[in-house]
C-alpha positions in Angstrom: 227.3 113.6 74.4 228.3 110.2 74.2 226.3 107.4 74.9 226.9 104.8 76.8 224.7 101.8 78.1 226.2 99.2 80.4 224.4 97.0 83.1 225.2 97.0 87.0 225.2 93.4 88.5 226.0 92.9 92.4 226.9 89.3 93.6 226.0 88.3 96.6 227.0 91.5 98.5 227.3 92.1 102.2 228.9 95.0 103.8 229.9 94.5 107.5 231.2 97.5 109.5 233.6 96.5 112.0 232.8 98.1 115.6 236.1 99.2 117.4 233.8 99.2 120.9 234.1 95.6 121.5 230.6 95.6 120.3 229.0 93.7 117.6 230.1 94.3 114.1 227.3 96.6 112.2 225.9 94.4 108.8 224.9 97.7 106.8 223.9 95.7 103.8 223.6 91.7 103.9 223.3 89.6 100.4 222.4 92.1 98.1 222.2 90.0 94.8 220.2 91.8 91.6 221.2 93.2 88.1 220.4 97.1 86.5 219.9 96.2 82.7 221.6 98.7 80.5 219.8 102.1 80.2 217.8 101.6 83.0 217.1 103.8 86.0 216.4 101.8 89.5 216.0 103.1 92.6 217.0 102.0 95.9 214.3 102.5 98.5 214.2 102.8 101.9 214.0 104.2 106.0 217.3 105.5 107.0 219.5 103.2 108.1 218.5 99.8 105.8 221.6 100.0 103.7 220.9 102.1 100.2 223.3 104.7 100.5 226.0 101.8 101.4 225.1 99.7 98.5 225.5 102.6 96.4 228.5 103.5 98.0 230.3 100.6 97.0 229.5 100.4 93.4 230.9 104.1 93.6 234.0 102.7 95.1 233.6 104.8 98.3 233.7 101.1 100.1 234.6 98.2 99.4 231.9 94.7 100.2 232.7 92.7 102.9 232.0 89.9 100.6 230.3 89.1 96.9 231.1 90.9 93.8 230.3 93.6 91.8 230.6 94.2 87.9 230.2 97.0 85.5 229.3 95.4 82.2 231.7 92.8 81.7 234.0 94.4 84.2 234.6 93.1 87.4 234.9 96.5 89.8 234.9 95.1 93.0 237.6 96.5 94.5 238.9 99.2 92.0 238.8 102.8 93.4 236.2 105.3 92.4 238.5 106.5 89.6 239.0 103.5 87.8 235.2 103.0 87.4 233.4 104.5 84.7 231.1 106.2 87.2 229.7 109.7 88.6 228.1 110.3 91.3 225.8 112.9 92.6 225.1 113.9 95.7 223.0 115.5 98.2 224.6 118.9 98.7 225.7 120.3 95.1 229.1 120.5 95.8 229.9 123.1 93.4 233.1 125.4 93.9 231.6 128.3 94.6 234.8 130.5 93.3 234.3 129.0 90.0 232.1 130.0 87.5 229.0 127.8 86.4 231.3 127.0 83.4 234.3 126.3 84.7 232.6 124.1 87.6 230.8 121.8 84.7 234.1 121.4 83.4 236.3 120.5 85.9 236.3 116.7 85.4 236.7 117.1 81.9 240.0 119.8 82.7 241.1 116.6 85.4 241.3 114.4 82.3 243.4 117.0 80.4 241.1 117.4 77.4 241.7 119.6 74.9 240.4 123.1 75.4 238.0 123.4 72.5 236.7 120.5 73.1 236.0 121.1 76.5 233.9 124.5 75.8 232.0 122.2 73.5 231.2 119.6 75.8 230.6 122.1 78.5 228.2 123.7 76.1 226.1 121.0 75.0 225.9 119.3 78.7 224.3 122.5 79.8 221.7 122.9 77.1 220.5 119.5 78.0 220.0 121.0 81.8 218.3 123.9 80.4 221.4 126.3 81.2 222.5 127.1 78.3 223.5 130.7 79.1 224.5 130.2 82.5 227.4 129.7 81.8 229.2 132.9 83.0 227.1 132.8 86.0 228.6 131.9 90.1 226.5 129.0 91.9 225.9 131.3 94.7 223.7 133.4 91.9 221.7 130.5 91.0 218.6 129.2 93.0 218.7 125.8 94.6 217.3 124.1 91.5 219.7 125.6 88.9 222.5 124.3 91.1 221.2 121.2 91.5 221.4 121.1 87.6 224.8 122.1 87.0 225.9 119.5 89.5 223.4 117.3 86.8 225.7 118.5 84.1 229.2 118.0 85.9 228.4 114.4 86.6 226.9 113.6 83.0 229.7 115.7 80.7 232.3 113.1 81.7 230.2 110.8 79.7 230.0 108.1 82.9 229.0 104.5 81.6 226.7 104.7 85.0 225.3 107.7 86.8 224.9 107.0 90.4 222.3 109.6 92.5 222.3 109.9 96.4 219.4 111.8 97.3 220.1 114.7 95.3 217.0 116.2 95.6 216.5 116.3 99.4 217.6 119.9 99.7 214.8 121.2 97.5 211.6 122.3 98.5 208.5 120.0 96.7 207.8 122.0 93.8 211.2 122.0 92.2 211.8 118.7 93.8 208.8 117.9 91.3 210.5 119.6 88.9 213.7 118.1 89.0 212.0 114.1 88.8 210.7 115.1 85.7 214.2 116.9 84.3 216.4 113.9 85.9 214.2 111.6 84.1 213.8 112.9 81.0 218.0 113.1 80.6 218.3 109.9 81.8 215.7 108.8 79.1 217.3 110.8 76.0 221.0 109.5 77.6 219.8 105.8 77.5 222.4 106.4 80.7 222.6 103.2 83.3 221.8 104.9 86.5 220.7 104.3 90.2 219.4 106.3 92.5 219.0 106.3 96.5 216.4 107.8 97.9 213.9 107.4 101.7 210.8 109.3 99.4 208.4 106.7 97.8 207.0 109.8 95.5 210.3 110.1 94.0 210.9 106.2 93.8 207.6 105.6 92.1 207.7 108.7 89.4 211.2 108.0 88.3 211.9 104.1 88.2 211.8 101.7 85.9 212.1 99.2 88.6 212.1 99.9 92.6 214.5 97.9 94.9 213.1 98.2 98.6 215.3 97.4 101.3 214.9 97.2 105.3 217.7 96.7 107.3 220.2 95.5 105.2 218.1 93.0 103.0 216.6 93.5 99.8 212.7 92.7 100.6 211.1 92.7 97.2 212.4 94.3 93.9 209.7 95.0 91.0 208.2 97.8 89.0 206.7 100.8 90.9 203.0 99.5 90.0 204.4 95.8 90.9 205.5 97.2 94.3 202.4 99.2 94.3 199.5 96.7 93.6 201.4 93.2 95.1 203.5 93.9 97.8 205.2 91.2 99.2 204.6 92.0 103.1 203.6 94.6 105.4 206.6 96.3 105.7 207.0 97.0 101.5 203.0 98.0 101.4 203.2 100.4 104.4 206.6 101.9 103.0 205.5 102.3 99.2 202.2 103.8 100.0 198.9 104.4 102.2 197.5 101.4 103.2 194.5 99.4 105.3 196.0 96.6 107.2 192.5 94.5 107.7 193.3 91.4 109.7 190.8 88.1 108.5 190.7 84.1 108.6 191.5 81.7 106.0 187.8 80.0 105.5 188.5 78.8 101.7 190.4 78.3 98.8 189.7 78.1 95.4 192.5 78.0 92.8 194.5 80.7 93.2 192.0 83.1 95.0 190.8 82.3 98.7 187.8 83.2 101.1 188.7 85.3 104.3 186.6 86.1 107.1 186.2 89.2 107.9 184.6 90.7 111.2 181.3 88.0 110.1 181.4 88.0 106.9 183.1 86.2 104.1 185.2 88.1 101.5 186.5 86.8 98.4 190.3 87.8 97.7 192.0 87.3 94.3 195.8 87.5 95.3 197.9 86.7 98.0 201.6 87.1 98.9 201.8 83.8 100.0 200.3 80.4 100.1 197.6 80.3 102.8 196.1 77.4 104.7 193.0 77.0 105.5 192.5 78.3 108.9 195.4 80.6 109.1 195.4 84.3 110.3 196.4 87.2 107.8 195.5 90.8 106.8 193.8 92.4 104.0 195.8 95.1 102.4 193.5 97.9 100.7 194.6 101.4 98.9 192.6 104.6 100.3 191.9 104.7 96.4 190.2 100.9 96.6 187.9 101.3 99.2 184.3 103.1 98.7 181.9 104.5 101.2 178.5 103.2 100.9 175.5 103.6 103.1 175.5 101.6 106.3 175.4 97.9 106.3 176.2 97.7 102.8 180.0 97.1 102.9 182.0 94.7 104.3 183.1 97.1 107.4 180.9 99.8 109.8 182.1 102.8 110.7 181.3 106.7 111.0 182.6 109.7 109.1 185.3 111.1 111.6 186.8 113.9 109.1 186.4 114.6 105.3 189.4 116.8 103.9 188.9 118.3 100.4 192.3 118.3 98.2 190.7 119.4 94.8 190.9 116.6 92.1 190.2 114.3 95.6 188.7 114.0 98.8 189.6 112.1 101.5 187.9 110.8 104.2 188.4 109.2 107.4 186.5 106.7 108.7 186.5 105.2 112.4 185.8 101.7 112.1 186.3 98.3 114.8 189.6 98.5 113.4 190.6 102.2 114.2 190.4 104.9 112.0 190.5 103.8 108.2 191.5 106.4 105.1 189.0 106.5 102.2 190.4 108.2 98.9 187.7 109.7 96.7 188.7 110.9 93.3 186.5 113.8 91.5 184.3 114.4 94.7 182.6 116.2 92.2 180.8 113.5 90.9 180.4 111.4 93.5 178.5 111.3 96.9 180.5 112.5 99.7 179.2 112.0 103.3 179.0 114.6 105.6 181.3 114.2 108.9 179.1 112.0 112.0 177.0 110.0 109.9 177.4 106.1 109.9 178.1 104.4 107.2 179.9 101.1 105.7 183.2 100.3 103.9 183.2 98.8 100.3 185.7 96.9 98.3 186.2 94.8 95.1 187.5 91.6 95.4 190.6 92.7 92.6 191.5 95.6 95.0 192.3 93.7 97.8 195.7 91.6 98.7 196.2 88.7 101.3 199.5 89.2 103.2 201.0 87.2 105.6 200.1 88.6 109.7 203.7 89.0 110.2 204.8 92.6 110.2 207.7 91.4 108.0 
């Protein structure tokens, strides 16, 4: 199959729907500027509603931006229709014709372009060895399960060869194990393609497994764009560290700085923090961000926060365990409880945290 690898750039890009109410107009996406390098998978990331599935949208050619620009490699597709793009799409539902063998529905773009027979069974072939179908091909979509179809609508939208491959949830009609599955099969032929693609998606799990870099929007605006650990370990507000993952919103003072690190105090006492979002001034309010995985429980009076052991639960490789503090009820994640000292549920005890594990964000929710 043929490789291609071309990047995706987006100018500047606002979407406004107009609203025929006499209300005011809907801004769907608003100055969506970044670039997907060649090759490389991104995900757009998300709550319903903050504008993924429009951005995607329009670099599809379903709709057109309100303003900015938008190029495919050196080409400017801003407003070309869907079929003059060198793009697939795939989408939630499979959309497979359901009169139509597994074959025949693999090839019907290729059939659209009016190549050759032979050529097609070969292509047809070879796109669905690389989805693991390869002798499915007789076979109707409504024999398949759920995640064989979801591959041959893989293979449909990759045997047209597309210089970009564009995903809209296409996994939300499976249930979590083949949804697993699936991240790792998507993945891995996006990987072996060196395909430009970018996928939509509201489920961090999938975002985080299957980027190469995460673009995390909230109504309409881009609000940070980085790595998955990036998003992960520095966070750029509330909003992106709630979204990505679990998270301990701690609120502190300002009491010092030092270089690039700074002293916060905590209920009454001082805690030394390494990063920070943003530059703090002495004095100013803020919150400590903390993974369930960062914190430890210690005996009481040892940490930097009391509490009591509301409720332990035991998920195998970890446990964790809840623990109601002055600050409501905080999440501890224990990996391999095995080996370590787990406290039974009433007993008081304190909150731990390294300094490195810790992140200073700005009060705002934003």
């Amino acid at each position: 199959m043929e490789k291609k690898s071309v990047s995706v750039t987006l100018n500047d890009v606002t979407k406004r729907f107009k609203n025929i109410k006499g209300k005011e107009d809907v801004i769907a996406v608003k100055g969506a500027d970044f670039v997907v390098e060649g090759g490389e998978l991104v995900t757009l990331l998300g709550p319903s509603g903050c504008g993924k599935t429009t951005t995607l949208r329009m670099i599809a050619g379903f709709e057109l931006p309100t303003k900015g620009s938008i190029h495919i490699g050196e080409e400017d597709v801003t407003f070309l229709p869907p079929n003059k793009r060198d793009t697939a799409t795939m989408f939630q539902s499979y959309g497979l014709f359901p009169h139509m063998s597994v074959h025949d529905n693999v090839a019907y773009g290729l059939k659209l372009r009016k190549v050759e027979h032979k050529e097609i069974n070969r292509r047809v072939q070879e796109a669905l060895d690389l989805v693991g179908l390869g002798t499915y091909g007789d076979r109707a979509p409504g024999k398949l399960s759920g995640g064989q179809q979801q591959r041959v609508a893989l293979a449909r939208s990759l045997i047209v060869a597309p210089a970009v491959l564009l995903l809209d949830e296409p996994l939300s009609n499976l249930d979590a194990l083949l949804r697993e599955q699936m991240r790792v099969e998507i993945r891995r032929i996006q990987k072996s393609l060196s395909i430009t693609a970018v996928y939509v998606t509201h489920d961090r799990v999938e975002a985080m497994s299957l980027s190469d870099r995460v673009i995390v929007m909230k109504d309409g605006v881009i609000r940070q764009i980085g790595s998955p650990d990036l998003i992960y370990e520095e966070p750029n507000s509330r909003f992106v560290a709630g979204f990505v993952g679990k998270a301990a919103f701690l609120p502190v003072t300002v009491t010092g700085i030092q270089g690039t690190g700074y002293t916060c105090r905590l209920l009454e006492k001082d805690v030394p923090v390494a990063t920070s979002a943003f530059q703090a001034k002495e004095g100013e309010k803020g919150v400590l961000m903390a993974r369930p995985e960062s914190l430890r429980v210690v005996e009481k009076g040892q940490g930097y926060i009391d509490g009591r052991v509301k409720m332990n639960v035991y998920l195998g490789n970890s446990l964790e365990s809840f623990i109601q503090t002055p600050f409501g009820e905080l999440l501890v994640q224990i990996d391999d409880p095995h080996s370590k000292r787990v406290f039974p549920e009433g007993e008081e005890v304190s909150i731990d945290f390294s300094p490195d594990r810790v992140r200073l964000l700005a009060e705002s929710e934003e």
